[in-house]
N, C-alpha and C positions, 0 to 999 in steps of 0.2 A: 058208667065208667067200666071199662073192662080191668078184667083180673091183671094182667098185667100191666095197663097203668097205673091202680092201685096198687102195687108191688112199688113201681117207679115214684111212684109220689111217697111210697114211708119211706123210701131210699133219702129222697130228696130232704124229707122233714127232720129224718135223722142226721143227716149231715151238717142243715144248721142248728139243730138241736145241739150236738156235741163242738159246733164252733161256736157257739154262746157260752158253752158249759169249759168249753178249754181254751176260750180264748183266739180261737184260731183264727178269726176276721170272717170275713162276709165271702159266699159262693156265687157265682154265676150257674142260671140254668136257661134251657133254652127252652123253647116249644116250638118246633117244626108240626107244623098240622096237625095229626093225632096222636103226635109222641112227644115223648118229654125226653130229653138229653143232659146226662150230664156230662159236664166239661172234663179233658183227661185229668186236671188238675186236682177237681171235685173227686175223680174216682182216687186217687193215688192216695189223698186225704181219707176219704172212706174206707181204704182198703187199712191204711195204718193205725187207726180208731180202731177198725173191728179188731187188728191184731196182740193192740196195749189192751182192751178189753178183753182176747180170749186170755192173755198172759195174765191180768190181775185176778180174772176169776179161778184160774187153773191153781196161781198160787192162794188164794184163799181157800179155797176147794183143801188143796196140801193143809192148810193150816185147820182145816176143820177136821178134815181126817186124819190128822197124826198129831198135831202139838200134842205135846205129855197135856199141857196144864190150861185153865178155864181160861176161855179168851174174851178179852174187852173190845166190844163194838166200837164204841165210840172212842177207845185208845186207837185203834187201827186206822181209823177216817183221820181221825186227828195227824198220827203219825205218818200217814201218807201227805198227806195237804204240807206238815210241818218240812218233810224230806224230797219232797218239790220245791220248795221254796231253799233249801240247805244245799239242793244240786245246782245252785246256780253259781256256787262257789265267790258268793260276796258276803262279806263281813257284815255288811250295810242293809243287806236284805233279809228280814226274820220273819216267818210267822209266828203270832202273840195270838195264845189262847185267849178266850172272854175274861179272866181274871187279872193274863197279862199285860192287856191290851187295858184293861180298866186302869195299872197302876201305872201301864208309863204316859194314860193320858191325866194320870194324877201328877205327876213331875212336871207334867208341861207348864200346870193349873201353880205351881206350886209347893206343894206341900205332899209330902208321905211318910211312911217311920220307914229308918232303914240308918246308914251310917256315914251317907253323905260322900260316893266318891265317884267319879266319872271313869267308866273304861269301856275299852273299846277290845277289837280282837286285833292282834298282829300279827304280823307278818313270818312269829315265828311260830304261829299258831297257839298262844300266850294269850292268855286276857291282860290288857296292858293298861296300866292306870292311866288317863289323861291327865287326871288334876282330882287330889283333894276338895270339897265343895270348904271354903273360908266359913271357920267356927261350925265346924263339925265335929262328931266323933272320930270321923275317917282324919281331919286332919290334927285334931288332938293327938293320935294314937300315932302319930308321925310318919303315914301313908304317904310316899312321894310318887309326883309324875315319873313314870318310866318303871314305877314298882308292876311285877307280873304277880298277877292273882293265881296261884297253882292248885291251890285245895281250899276246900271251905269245909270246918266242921268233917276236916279227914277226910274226905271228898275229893279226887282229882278231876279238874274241871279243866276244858282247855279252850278255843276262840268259836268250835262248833259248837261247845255247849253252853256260850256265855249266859245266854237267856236265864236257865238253870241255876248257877252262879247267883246273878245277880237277884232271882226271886227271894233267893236261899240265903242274901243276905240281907234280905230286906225284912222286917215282923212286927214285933210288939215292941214299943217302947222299953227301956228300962230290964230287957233280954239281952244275954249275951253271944256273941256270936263270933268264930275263930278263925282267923285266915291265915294260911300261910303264903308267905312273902317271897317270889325270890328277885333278889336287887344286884345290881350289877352296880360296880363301882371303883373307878382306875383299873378297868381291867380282868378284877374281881370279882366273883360272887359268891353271896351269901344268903341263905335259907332261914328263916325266922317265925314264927308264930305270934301273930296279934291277936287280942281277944279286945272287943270292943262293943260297949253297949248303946244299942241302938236306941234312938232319940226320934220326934217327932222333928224331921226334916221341914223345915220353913223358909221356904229359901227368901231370903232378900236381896235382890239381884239389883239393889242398885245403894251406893252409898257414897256421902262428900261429904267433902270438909273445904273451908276455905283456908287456905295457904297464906304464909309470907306473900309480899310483895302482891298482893290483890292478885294471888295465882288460885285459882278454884282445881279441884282435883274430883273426880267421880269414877270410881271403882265398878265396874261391870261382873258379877261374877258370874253369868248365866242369861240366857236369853229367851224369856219365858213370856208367855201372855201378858203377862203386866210390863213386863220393864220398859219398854218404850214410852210409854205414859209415864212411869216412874221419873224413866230420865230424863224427861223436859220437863218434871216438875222440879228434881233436882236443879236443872240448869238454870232453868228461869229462878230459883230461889239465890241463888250462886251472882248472876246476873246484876240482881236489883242491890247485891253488896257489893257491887261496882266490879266484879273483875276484869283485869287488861286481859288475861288468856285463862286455859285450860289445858289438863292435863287428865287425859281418858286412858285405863290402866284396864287391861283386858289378860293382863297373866295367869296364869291358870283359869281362863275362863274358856269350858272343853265346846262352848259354843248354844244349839239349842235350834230356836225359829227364825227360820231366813229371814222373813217376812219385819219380822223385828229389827231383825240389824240392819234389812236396808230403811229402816223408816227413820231409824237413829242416822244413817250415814245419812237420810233427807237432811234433816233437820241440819247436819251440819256442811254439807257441801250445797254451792253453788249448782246452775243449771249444767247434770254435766252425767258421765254414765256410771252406776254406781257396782253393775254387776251383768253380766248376762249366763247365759244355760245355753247347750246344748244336746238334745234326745240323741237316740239311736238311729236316729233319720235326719240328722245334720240341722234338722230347724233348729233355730237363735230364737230366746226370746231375752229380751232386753230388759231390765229394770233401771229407771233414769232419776235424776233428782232435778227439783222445782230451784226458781233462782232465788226462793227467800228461804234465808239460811243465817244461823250463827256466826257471825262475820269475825269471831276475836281468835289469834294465834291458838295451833293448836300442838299437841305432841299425845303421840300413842304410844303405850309403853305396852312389848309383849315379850311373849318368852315361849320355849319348849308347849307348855300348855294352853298355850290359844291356838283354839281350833278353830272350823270351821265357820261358824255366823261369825267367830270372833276374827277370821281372818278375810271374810268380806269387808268387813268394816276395813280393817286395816289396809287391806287391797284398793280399798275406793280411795280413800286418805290418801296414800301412798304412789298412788299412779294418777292420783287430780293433781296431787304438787299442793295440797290444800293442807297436810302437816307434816310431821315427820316422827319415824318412828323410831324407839329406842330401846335396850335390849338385847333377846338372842331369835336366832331363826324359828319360827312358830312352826308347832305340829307336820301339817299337810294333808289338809282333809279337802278333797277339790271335790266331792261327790256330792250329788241333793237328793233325799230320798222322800218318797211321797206314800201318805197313808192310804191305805183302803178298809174302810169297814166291811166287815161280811155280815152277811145276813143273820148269823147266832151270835153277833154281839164279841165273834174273837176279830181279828185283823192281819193285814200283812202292812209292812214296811219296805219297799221297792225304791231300790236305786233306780232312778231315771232319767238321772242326765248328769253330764258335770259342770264345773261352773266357771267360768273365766274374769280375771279381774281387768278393769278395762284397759291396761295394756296387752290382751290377749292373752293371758298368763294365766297357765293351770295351773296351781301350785299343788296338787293330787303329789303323794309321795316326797314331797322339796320345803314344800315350806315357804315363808313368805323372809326375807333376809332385811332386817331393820337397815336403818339409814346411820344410825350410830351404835355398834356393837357394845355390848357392856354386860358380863358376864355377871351374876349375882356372887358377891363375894363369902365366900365362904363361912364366915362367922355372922351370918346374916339367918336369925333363926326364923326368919318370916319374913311377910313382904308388904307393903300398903303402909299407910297414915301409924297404925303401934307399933311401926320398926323403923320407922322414919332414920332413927340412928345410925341403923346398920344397913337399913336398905339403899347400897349406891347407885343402883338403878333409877330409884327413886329421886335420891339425888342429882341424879346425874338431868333429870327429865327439869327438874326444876331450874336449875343452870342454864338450861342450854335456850327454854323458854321465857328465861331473862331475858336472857341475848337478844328474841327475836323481839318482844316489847322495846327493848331500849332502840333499837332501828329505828 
């Protein structure tokens, strides 16, 4: 091999080398007789590698030669990789070091110490509560959906640094830890300080009671590994004491694993479409339900804090004609995002498609709009089966499900 086709071949090697390493897809290369060609495409790629490599080394280079103070190897790999992922200017997409990536695949499983609240980042660049987790610390210490997390522990945290936040509010059991609150209200706002000690988070993501009038009721708060199983053990328990219908309550529930809540919408809809996705290349992929199904009256009751798997569900309900839903207009989380493990054990979290309810309908930023509006009234200090009294929503769901039995 001559010298300069071995030139041309580490040209080549490097080129897929660094599109393995950054993602950049696959190259054409040619061989005309005794030469190797790269395509103009290939060189333009090459030539803009070589250039983000002489730029990152030149500013390393800077940082070796002048930072005043000692520098951390593995804080700068880190920091870089974390601020690739940060430039993609999505709430939805994080990189999760190996520790953080260990705790949020503990939430999924379950269980963690921390204080029990769901947020997300918004729009006003605010870490924004979804929902209190039901019988927590966060919702004892009277944490509302739409409260913004500003400081933690005197700390100003804002929707780029949620990650941080939420580590920082996470610890030891029986620790305390202090958030300030700012809450908007008629208009108003107001600044506050909670101090709330953190508790071994358990979640129980599924609970029933059997109702008046043989009306079953089953509270979703989360959509975790277990609760799909959970909730057809609930059902089927609910079932065999004969109930005429159901009443599925997904209010503050800030959502969780797709895969779960269409398994629950199987269970309950007929043969029909439950949800689909769309990538960055227009491909559909379809998730569909079987024809054996829960055949008794049903009613979805949501609010402000049903999110996302919480508003698939409600999406599939609602656009089969298979129940109806009651309440206020839910969240608007239309995005799916997909894990990736890395090879040191941290991770990323990547939006990669959004999702349509089968009336075609992204509800991303809108929200899903109930079938019968019914605002929670005010002197209603909580919500579910121990406010039964005050909760007219709740009320309101059990009424209307009469109705459709006595038909």
């Amino acid at each position: 091999m001559t010298k300069r086709k071995m030139i041309v071949v580490f040209l080549i090697l490097l080129i897929v080398t660094n599109a393995i390493a950054f993602g950049l897809g696959s190259f054409t290369t040619l061989q005309l007789g005794n030469s190797i060609v790269v395509s103009k495409t290939d060189y333009e790629v090459l030539k803009k590698l070589q250039q983000d490599n002489e730029k990152l080394v030149t500013v390393r280079k800077a940082i070796d030669e002048l930072y005043l103070r000692e520098v951390d190897d593995e804080a700068l790999r880190e920091g870089q990789i974390r601020g690739m992922v940060a430039a993609l200017d999505d709430p939805y997409s994080v990189y999760m070091s190996k520790s953080e990536y260990e705790e949020f695949n503990m939430e999924t499983e379950g269980e963690y110490g921390g204080i029990g609240i769901i947020v997300t980042p918004g729009d006003d660049n605010l870490i924004t509560v979804v929902s209190p987790i039901e019988d927590t610390p966060g919702e004892r210490a009277g944490i509302k959906t739409g409260d913004k997390i500003i400081r933690v522990e005197g700390v100003d945290y804002f929707a780029e640094t949620m990650d941080e936040a939420v580590s920082r509010m996470r610890g030891e059991p029986d620790t305390d830890v202090t958030i300030t609150i700012l809450r908007s209200n008629n208009g108003e706002t107001e600044t506050f300080d909670v101090t709330v000690t953190r508790e071994i988070i358990k979640l129980v993501s599924v609970k029933s009671e059997l109702l008046e009038g043989d009306i079953g009721y089953i509270r979703l708060t989360s959509f975790d590994v277990p609760t799909a199983s959970d909730f057809l053990n609930h059902l089927n328990r609910l079932k065999m004491q004969g109930i005429k219908g159901i009443i599925i309550d997904v209010r503050n529930n800030p959502g969780g694993l797709m895969n779960v809540s269409t398994d629950i919408a199987d269970e309950l809809l007929g043969e029909a479409t439950i949800v689909y996705t769309k990538d960055k290349n227009g491909k559909k992929d379809y998730i569909y339900s079987d024809d054996k199904h829960t055949d008794l009256p049903l009613v979805i009751l949501v609010n402000e804090g049903s999110a996302s798997a919480s508003e698939i569900l409600a999406g599939a309900i609602q656009d089969n004609g298979r129940g109806i839903l009651i309440g206020t207009t839910t969240f608007g989380k239309g995005v799916v995002q997909r894990l990736r493990d890395l090879p040191d054990g941290s991770g990323i979290k990547l939006t990669v498609s959004e999702y349509f309810t089968p009336a075609d309908k992204n509800i991303h930023g809108i929200g899903i709009e109930p079938d019968i509006i019914v605002e929670l009234s005010e002197e209603a200090e909580g919500i579910g089966m121990d406010y039964l009294e005050q909760d007219n929503q709740l009320q309101r769901a059990i009424e209307e499900l009469k109705k459709i039995i006595q038909e």
